[in-house]
C-alpha positions as CSV (number, residue, x, y, z in Angstrom):
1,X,0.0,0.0,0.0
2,X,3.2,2.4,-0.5
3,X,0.7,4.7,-2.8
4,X,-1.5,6.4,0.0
5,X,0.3,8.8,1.8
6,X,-2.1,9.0,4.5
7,X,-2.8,5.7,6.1
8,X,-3.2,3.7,9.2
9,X,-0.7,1.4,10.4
10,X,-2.7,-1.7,10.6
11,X,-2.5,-1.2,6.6
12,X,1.4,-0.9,6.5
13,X,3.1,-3.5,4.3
14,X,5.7,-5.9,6.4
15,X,9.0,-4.1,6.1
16,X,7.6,-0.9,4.6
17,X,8.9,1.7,6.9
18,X,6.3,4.9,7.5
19,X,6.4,7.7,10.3
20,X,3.7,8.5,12.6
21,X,1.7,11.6,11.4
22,X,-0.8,11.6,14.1
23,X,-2.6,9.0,16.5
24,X,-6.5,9.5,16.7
25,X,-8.0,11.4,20.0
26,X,-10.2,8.1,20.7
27,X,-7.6,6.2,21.9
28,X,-8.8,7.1,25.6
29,X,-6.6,5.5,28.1
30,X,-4.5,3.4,25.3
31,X,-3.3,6.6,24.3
32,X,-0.9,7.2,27.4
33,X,0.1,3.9,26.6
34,X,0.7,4.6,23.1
35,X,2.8,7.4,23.9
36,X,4.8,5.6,26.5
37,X,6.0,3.3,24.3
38,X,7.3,6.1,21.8
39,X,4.8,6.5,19.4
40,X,4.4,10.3,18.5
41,X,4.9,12.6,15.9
42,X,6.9,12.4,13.5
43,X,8.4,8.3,14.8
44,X,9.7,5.8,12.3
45,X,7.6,3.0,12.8
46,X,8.6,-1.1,10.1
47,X,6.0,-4.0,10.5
48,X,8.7,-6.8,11.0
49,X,6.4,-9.5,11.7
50,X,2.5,-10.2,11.5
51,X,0.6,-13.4,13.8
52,X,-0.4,-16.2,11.7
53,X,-4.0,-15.0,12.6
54,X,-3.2,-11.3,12.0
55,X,-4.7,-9.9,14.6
56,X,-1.7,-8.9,15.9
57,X,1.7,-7.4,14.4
58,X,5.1,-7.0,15.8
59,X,6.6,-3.5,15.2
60,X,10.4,-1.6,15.1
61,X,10.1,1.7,16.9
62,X,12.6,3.3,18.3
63,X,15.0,0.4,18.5
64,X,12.2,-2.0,20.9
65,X,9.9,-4.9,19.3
66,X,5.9,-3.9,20.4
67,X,3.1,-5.7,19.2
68,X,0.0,-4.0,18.4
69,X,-3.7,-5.3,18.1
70,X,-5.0,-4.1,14.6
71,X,-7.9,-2.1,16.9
72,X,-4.8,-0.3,18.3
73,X,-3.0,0.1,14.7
74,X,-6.2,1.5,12.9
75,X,-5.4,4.6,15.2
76,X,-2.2,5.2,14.1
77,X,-1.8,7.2,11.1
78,X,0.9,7.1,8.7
79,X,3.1,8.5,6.1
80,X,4.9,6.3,4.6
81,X,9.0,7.2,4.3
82,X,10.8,8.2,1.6
């Protein structure tokens, strides 16, 4: 999906990198947690690995593996790097 420059994560190709453009306000108390594990503005964010089931995918940011629900990653928006 490297044509839309203005996705959410859960759409992100495995080893397509993108940087967080901006996470959605209805996050509510996931947000915190979002932003505790370094996902603002601006981060460089590479699916490295998905579950066989999908559900879930494993994510580079910032150096640290984190797995994210696809709920969690339809929040997310994206811009993919270039």
């Amino acid at each position: 999906m490297k044509n839309n420059d203005n996705t959410t994560l859960d759409c992100v190709d495995i080893d397509d990198i993108c940087y967080v453009t901006y996470i959605s306000e209805d996050l509510s108390e996931n947000e915190k947690r979002m932003y505790d594990l370094g996902l603002t503005n601006g981060t460089l964010v590479k699916p490295i690995f998905k579950s066989i089931f999908g559900d879930t995918v494993a994510y580079l940011i910032k150096g640290s593996v984190i797995a994210l629900r696809k709920s969690d990653a339809k929040k997310i928006h994206v811009t993919f790097w270039r």
